[in-house]
DOVO-96603 format. One record per residue (C-alpha): x, y, z; residue in three letters; residue number from 1. Coordinates in steps of 0.5 Angstrom, whole numbers, plus 2048, in hexadecimal, padded with zeros to 3 digits. Example, Ala and Ser with C-alpha at 12.3 -4.5 7.8 and 13.67 -1.06 7.14 Angstrom:
BEGIN
> px py pz residuo num
> 819 7F7 810 ALA 1
> 81B 7FE 80E SER 2
This chain:
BEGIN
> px py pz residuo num
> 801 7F0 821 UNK 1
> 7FF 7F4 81B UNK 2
> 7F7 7F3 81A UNK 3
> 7F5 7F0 813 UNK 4
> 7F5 7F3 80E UNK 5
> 7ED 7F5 80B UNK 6
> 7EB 7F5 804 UNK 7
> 7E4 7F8 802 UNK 8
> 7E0 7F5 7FD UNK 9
> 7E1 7F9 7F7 UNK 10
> 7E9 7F7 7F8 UNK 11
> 7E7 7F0 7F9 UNK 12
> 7E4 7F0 7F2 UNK 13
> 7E8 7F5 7ED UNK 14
> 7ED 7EF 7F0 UNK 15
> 7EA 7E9 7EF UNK 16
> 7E6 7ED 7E9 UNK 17
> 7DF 7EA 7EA UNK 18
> 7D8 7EE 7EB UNK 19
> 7D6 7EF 7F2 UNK 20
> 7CF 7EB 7EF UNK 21
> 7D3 7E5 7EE UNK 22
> 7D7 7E6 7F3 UNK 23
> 7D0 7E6 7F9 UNK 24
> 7CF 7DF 7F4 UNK 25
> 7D5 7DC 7F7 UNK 26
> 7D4 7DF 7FE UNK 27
> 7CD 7DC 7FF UNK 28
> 7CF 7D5 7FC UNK 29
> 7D5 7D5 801 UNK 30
> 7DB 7D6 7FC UNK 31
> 7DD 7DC 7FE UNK 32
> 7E3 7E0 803 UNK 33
> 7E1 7E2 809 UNK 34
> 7DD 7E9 80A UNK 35
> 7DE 7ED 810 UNK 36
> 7D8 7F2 811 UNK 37
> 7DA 7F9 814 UNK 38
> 7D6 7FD 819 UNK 39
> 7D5 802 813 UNK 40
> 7D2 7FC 80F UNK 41
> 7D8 7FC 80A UNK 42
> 7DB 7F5 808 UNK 43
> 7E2 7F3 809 UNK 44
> 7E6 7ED 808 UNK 45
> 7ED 7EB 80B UNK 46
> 7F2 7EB 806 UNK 47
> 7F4 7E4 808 UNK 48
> 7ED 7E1 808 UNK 49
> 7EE 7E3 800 UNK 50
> 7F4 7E1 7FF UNK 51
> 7F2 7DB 802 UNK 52
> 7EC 7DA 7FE UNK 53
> 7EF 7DB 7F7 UNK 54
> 7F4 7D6 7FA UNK 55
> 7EE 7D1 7FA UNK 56
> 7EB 7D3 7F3 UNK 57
> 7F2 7D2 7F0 UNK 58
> 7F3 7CA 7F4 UNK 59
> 7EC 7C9 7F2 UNK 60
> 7ED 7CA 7EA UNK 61
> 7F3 7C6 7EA UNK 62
């Protein structure tokens, strides 16, 4: 079994092109992909968590 696939913060922004002040906006009223905290205390979010995120932004603006 492949282990998922981790993207770092700054790659999650450059992709969805947002700010990392609005993006901790979201994360502290809950609308944001799940983040993983490493030992090292970097941040990484499955590819899938934001694949499926981006999936509800756009069902929610339908």
């Amino acid at each position: 079994m492949a282990r998922p696939q981790m993207l770092k913060l700054a790659e999650v922004l450059t992709e969805i092109d947002m700010s990392r002040a609005a993006f901790y906006r979201l994360r502290a009223r809950g609308n944001a992909p799940r983040l993983f905290k490493l030992p090292n205390g970097q941040l990484r979010v499955r590819r899938a968590d934001l694949d499926d995120w981006l999936a509800g932004c756009e069902a929610s603006a339908a």
